[in-house]
N, C-alpha and C positions, 0 to 999 in steps of 0.2 A: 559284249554281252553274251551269255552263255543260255542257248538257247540248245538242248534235246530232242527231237521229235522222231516219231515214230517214220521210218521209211524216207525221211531226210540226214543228209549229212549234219552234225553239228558241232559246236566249237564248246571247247570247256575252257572255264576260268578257275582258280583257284576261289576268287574273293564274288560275293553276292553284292558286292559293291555297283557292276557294272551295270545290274538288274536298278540298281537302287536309284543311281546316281539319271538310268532312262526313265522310272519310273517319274521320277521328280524332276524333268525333261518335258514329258508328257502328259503328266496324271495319273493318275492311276487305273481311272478308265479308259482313258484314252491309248494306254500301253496295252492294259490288257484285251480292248478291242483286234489291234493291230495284231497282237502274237497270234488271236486265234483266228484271223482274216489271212493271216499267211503262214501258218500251222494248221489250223485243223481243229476239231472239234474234240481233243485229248493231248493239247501240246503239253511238254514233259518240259520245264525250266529248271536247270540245273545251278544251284544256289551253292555256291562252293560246295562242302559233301553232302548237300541236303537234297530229296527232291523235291521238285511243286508238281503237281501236273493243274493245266487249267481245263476245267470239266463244264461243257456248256452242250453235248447233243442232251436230249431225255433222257435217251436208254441209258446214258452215263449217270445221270442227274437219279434215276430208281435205284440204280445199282449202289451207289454210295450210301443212299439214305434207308431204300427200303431192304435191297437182296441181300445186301452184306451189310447191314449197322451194327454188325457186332464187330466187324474188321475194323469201323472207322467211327472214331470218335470226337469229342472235343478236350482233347489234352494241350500240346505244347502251345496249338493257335490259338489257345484263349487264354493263356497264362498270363498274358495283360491284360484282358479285359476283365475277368480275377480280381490282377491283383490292384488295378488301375480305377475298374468300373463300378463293377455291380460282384465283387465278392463273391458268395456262396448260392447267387438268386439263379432263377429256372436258366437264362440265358446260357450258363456258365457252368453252372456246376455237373457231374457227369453221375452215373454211375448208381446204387444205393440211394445216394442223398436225392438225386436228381428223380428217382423214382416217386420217394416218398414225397416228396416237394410238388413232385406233378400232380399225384393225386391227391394231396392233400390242394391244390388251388384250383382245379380243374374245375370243380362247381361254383366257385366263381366267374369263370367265364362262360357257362352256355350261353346260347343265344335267350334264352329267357331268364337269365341271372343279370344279364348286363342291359334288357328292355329297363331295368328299375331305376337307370342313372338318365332316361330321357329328361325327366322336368330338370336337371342340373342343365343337361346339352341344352336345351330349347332354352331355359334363362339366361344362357350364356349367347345363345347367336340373337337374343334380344338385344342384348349387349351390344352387341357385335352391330347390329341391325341400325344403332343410334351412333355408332361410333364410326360408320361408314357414311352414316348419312352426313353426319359431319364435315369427313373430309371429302364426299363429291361436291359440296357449297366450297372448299375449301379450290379446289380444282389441281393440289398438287399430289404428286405420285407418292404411294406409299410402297415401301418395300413388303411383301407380300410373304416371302420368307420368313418375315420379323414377324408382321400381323398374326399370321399362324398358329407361329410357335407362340405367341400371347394368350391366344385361345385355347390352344390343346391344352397349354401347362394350367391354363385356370380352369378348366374343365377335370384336368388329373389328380388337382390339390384340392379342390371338392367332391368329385368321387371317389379318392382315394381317403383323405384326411376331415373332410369336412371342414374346410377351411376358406375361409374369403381370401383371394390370391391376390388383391389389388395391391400391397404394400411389397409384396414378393416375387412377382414375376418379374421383375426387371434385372433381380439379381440372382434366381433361379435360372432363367434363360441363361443369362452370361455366365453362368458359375457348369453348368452342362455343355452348352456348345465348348468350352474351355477345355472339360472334360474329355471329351468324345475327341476334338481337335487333338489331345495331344496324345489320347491312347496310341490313336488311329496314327501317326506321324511315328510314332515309337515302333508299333507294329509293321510298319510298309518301311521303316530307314532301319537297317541294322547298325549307323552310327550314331550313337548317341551320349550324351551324358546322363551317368550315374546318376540314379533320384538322388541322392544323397547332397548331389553338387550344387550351388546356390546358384543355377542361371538364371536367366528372367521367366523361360519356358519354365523349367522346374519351378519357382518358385509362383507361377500363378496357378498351374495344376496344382500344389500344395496348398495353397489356402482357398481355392475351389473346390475341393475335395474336402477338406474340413469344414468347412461353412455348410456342404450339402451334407454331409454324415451328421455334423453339429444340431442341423437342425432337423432332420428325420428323428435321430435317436432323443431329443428333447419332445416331439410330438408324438412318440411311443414311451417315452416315461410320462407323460402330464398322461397320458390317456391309463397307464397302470395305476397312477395313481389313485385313480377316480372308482366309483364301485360298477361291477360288471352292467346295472340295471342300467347307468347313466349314458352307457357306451353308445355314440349315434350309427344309425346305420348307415354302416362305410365298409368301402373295401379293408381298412385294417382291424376295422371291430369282427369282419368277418373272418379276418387273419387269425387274427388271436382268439377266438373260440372253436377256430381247426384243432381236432384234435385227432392222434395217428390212431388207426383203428386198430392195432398188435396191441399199442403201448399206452394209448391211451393219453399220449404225451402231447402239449402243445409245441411251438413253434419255442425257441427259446428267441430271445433279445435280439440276440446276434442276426441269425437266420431271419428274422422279424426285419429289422436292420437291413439285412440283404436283397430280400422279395419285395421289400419299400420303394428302396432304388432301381431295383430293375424294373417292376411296373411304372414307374415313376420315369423312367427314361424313354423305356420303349413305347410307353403310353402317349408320350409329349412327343418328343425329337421324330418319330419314324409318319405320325398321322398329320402334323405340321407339314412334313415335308410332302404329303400325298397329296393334301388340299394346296399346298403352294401353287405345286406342279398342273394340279388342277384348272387352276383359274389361269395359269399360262396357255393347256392346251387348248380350254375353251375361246381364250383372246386370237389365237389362230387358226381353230376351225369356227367361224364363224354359223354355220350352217348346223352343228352339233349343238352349239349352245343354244340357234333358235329354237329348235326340236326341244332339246331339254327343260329349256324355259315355259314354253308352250303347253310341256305338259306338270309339270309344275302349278302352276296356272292355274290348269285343268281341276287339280286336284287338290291344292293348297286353298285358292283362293285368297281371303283375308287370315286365314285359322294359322295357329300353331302347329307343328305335326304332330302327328299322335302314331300311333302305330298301326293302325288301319289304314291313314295315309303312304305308312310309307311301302305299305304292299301293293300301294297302289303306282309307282313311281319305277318301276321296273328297268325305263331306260336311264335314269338319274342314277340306278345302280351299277350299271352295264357302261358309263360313262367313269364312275370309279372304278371298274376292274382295268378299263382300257388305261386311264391312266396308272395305274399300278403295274403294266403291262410295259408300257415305254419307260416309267420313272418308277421303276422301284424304289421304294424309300431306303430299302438294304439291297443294293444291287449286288455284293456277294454276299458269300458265308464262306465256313470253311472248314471239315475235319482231316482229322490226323489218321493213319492208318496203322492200326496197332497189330498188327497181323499185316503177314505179304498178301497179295493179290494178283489174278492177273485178267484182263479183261480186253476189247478190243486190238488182240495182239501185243500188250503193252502189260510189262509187268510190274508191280505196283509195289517196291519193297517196304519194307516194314519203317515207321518215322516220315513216310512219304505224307506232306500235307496237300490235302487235293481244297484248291479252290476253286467253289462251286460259284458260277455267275448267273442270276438268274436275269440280270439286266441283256446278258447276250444271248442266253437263251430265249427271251422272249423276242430277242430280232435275226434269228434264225430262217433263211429262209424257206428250206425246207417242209416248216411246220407253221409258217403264217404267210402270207398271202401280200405283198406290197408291205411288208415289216416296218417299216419308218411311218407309214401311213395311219394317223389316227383315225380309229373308225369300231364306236361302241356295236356296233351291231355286229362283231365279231363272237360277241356274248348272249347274241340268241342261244336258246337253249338247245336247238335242233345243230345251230353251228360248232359251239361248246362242245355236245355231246361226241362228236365226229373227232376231236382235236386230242393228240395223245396226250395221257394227262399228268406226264412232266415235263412240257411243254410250255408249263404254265406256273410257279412257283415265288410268287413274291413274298411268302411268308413262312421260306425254308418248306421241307416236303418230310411225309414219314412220319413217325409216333415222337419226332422233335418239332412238326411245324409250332412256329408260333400261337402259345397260348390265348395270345390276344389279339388274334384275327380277328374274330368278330363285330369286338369290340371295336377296332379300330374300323369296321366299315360301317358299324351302326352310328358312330359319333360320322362318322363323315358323310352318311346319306342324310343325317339330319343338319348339320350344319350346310351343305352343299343347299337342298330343298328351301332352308330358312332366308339365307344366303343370296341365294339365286334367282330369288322371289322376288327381291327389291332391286337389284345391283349387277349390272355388266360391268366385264373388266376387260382391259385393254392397256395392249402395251404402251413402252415408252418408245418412240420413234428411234429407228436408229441404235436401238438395244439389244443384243443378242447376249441372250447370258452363256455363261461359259459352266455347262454342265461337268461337275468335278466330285468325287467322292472324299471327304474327311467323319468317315466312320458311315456316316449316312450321303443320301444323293446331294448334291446343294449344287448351289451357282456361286463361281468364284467371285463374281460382280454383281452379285445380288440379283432382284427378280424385282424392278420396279413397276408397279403399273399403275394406272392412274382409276379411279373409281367414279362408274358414270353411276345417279341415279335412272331407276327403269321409271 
């Protein structure tokens, strides 16, 4: 394996093979733990003539995103997710487009643009509320991974489309995880078959890929169809009445198309994956979830949430940053450096892709306290304030963090609140899941847990 680092001897390989073949050895998190547990917190991986460096202190994590964002961007690292994902939408695209696309979606997601999708959240963890109660009478374990991503996507396809998701989320789940599975495989293995080639991989990302495009771009023709007055208010009614303030131009089809998918992904797959991990960490700090519950309780009672409530739930929030904290749902990122650099002693040439891990940054010991240790109260405000603040990044850093932060903590304090109101979870004896990244966080053996009524 061809390992570079600063102020260490290291070995060079002609082929990025040897990277590949350890990565798929170990995982992918679990390799890139190791390199920077025994490198350093700027290890330099030499990929036949290409560089990586893996970047996990802060001061590194500011410099990439905020001191020099014009040196580094998202070129060659996202040329699959491009051409594979989400096309032309915010995730992916760079540059001009990437501008006008920001600001034209940005007033979609303030925090009081996205309070107006509460009565869809609360309908749905109703939902959710009867369909758990089900399987605690039922007494066997449900995969929690699975449940999630059932909830988020029905939550995303009604706020997003205005659509009842019950006929469709079982082959929207599967036709995305499919998705993201094989980008992300493609991405980390430089050996692969040609899309072109009829493998079994190739060929189920092919008709995953068309079924989810198929049916986006059918739910943006039926809706042109229709006259502007009829349009329900939804994320894409709000899409398509964007118009650029130079040109006065809307979105075209395509682009339409694009921004679909990638809300449509990032909305589902990444907050799934935060409530999964969630009910995990609470099944094992037991003494977090009484707290939590407690004041839940306090404040819920019998009602629905409402937003007054949920100002009032302070640690129920501070319980999802901590899990965000240990389980990112995107434990890395990664740009390109379109300009040389040199920083840390370590000079940074031009093509070099620096991946950024916010999963080990946040267990840095340095800049956290007992790192492994779950513990919400790490998110007092007096503590928070103290703590360098890249340090902390689970939704990417800089004038690129992710758009739909907010969103994604406001569906999960409400579902979490609704949730947690009725229902302990607990593991399955004997189960240790095996934490693994394919595009997003997951467990290679799923996350079963069993569902007590409170």
């Amino acid at each position: 394996m061809t390992l570079a680092v600063r102020s260490l001897p290291h070995r060079r390989s002609r082929f990025a093979l040897d990277i590949a073949l350890e990565v798929k050895r170990q995982g992918t998190l679990q390799f890139f733990e190791s390199t920077w547990r025994r490198y350093g917190d700027l290890a330099h991986l030499q990929l036949g003539s290409k560089d990586m460096f893996l970047v996990v202190h802060p001061d590194h994590v500011r410099r990439v995103m905020v001191e020099q964002r014009d040196t580094y961007s998202k070129k060659a690292s996202y040329e699959g997710v491009r051409k594979l994902l989400l096309g032309d939408g915010l995730v992916a695209s760079t540059g001009s487009l990437w501008r006008r696309q920001r600001k034209l979606m940005a007033p979609f997601f303030t925090p009081r643009a996205i309070e107006t999708y509460l009565p869809i959240i609360v309908e749905d963890g109703a939902w959710f509320r009867e369909r758990w109660s089900a399987a605690a009478k039922q007494g066997e374990p449900l995969d929690i991974l699975t449940e999630m991503s059932v909830l988020t996507a029905s939550i995303i396809l009604k706020s997003m489309f205005s659509l009842e998701a019950d006929d469709t989320i079982a082959w929207v789940k599967h036709a995305v995880e499919t998705m993201i599975g094989f980008a992300s495989s493609r991405q980390m293995n430089p050996l692969h078959a040609p899309l072109w080639m009829p493998t079994p991989k190739n060929r189920a990302y092919l008709e995953a890929r068309n079924r989810v495009n198929q049916y986006i771009q059918g739910i943006i023709a039926e809706r042109q169809r229709q006259a502007p007055d009829e349009w329900p208010n939804d994320l894409l009614t709000r899409m398509m009445q964007a118009r650029d303030e130079e040109t006065g131009e809307p979105m075209s089809t395509v682009l339409l198309r694009d921004e679909a998918i990638t809300v449509f992904f990032a909305g589902h797959e990444t907050t799934a994956r935060t409530l999964s991990f969630l009910w995990y960490a609470l099944a094992n700090n037991p003494d977090v979830a009484e707290r939590m519950q407690a004041e839940i309780d306090s404040v819920l009672g019998d009602a629905a949430p409402t937003l007054d409530h949920l100002k009032q739930l302070p640690y129920t929030l501070q319980v999802i940053k901590e899990t965000l904290r240990l389980y990112p749902a995107a434990p890395m990122y990664a740009r390109d450096a379109v300009a040389s650099d040199e920083f840390a002693g370590i000079k940074v040439p031009v093509g070099s892709r620096m991946t950024i891990m916010p999963y080990l940054t946040h267990r840095h010991p340095d800049f956290w306290d007992k790192p492994l240790r779950f513990d919400p109260d790490r998110w007092l405000p007096e503590r928070e304030a103290l703590r360098h603040p890249f340090a902390y990044h689970p939704f990417a850093a800089g004038q690129r963090i992710c758009i739909g932060n907010n969103f994604s903590l406001f569906e999960s304090h409400v579902v979490v609140a609704m949730l947690a109101r009725h229902f302990a979870l607990r593991t399955v004896p004997n189960h240790t899941p095996q934490v693994w990244m394919d595009g997003t966080l997951g467990s290679r053996n799923g996350l079963p847990m069993f569902i007590t009524q409170r």
